[in-house]
C-alpha positions as CSV (number, residue, x, y, z in Angstrom):
1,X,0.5,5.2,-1.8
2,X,3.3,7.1,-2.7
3,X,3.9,4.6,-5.3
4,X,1.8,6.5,-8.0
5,X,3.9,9.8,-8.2
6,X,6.8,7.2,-8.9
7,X,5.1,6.2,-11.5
8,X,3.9,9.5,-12.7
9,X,7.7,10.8,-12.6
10,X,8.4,7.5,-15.1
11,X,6.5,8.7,-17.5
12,X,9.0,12.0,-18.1
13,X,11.7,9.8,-18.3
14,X,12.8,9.3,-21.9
15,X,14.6,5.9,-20.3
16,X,12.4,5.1,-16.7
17,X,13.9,1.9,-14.9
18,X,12.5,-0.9,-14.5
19,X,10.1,-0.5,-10.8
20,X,7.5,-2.8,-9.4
21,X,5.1,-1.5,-6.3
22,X,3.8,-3.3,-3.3
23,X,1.0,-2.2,-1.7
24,X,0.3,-3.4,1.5
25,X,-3.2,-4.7,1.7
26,X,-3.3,-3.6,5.6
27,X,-5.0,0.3,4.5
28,X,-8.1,-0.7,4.3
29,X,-10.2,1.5,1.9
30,X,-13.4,2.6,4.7
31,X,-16.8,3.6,3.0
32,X,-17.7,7.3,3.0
33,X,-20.1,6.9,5.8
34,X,-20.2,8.4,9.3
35,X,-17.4,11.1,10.4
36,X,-14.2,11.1,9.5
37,X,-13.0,10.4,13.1
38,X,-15.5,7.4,13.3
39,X,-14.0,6.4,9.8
40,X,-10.7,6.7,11.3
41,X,-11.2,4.9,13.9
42,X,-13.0,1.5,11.4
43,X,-9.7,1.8,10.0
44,X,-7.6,1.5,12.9
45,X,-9.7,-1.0,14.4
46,X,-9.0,-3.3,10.9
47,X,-5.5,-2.4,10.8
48,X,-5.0,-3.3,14.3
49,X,-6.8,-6.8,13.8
50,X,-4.6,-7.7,10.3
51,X,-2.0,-5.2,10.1
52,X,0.4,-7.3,11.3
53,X,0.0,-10.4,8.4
54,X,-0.7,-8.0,5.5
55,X,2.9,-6.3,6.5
56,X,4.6,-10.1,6.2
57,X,3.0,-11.0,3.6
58,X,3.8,-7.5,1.6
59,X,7.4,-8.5,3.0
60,X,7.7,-11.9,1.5
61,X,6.2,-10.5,-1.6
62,X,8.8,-7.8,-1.6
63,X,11.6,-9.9,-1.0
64,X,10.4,-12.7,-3.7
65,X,10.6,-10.3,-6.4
66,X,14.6,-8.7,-5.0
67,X,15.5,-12.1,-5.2
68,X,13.4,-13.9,-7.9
């Protein structure tokens, strides 16, 4: 998520580098419904179920584009 301000710093640069983000599909974005705690808790449930195969995935895709 941190990604953006990269971005956002780029755009003072009169040369920014080439950049690419990966965002790992695992933060899953939770309605505005209930508490925040019971929100927090959907969330951790969801990451705890796919966390682990959005993270390799967001790792193959991160290591295609070093190498490709």
């Amino acid at each position: 998520m941190d990604d953006a301000a990269l971005a956002l710093t780029c755009t003072t640069l009169a040369d920014p580098p080439a950049w690419v983000s990966v965002r790992n599909a695992s933060d899953p974005q939770i309605p505005s419904v209930g508490t925040l705690p019971e929100q927090a808790k959907q969330a951790a449930k969801i990451y705890e179920q796919y966390g682990y195969w959005t993270t390799v995935n967001s790792a193959i895709t991160t290591w295609a584009l070093i190498v490709g």
